[in-house]
C-alpha positions in Angstrom: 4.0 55.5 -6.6 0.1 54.7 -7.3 -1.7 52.2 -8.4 -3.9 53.2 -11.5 -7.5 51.9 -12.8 -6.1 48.6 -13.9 -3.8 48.1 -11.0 -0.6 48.8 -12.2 2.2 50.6 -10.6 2.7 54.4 -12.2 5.6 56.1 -11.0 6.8 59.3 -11.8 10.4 59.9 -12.6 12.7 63.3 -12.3 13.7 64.3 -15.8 17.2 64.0 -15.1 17.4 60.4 -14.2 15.3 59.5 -17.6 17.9 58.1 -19.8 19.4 55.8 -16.4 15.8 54.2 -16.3 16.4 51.2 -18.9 20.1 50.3 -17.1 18.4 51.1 -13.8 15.6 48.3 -14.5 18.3 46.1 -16.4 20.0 45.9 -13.4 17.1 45.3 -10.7 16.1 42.2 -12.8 19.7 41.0 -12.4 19.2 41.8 -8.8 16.3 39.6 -8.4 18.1 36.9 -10.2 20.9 36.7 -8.2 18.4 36.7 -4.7 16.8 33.9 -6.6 20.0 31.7 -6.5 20.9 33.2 -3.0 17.5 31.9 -1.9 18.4 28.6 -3.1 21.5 29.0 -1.5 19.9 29.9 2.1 22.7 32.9 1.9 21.0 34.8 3.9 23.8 36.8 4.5 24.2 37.9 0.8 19.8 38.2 0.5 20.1 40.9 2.8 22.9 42.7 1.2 21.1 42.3 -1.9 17.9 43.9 -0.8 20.1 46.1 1.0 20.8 47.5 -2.2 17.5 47.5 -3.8 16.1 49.7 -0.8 18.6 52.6 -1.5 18.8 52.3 -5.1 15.1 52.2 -5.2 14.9 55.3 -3.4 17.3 57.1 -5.2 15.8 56.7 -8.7 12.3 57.6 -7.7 10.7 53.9 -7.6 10.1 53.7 -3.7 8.2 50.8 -4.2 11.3 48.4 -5.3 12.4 50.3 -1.8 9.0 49.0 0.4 10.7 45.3 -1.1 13.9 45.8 -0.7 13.0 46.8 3.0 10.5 43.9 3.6 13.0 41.3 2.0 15.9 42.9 4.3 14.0 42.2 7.2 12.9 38.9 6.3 16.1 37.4 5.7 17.3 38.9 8.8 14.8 36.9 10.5 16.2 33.3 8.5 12.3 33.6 6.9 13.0 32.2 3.8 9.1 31.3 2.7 8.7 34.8 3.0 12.1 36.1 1.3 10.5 33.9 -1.9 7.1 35.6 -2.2 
């Protein structure tokens, strides 16, 4: 991934793994949902499984920044740091 003139994240994508994008995405923003209400919860148990997830799926599909966050949230909640598990 890269950041272009206006700040935004570009990534590029194989060919192959085009038409899984939009259920790909669909499901990330259900994952962020649910570590919203696992946040609330304190589970950070289930945070960490969560983000878990996002840092091999992320990988996987090409967007190795939702990895970098999956990674840094892992850690975080490992650590009980839930300030930093909401930012």
């Amino acid at each position: 991934y890269m950041a272009d003139e206006k700040n935004e994240i570009v990534v590029e994508i194989s060919k192959d793994l085009e038409e899984l994008i939009p259920e790909y995405i669909e499901s990330m923003n259900n994952s962020i949902l649910h570590i919203e209400r696992l946040v609330q919860e304190k589970n950070f148990i289930e945070i960490k499984s969560e983000a878990h997830k996002m840092k091999g799926h992320g990988g996987a599909y090409g967007f190795r920044y939702i990895s970098d966050i999956g990674l840094l949230i892992e850690g975080f909640a490992r650590d009980n740091k839930i300030e930093l598990v909401k930012k």
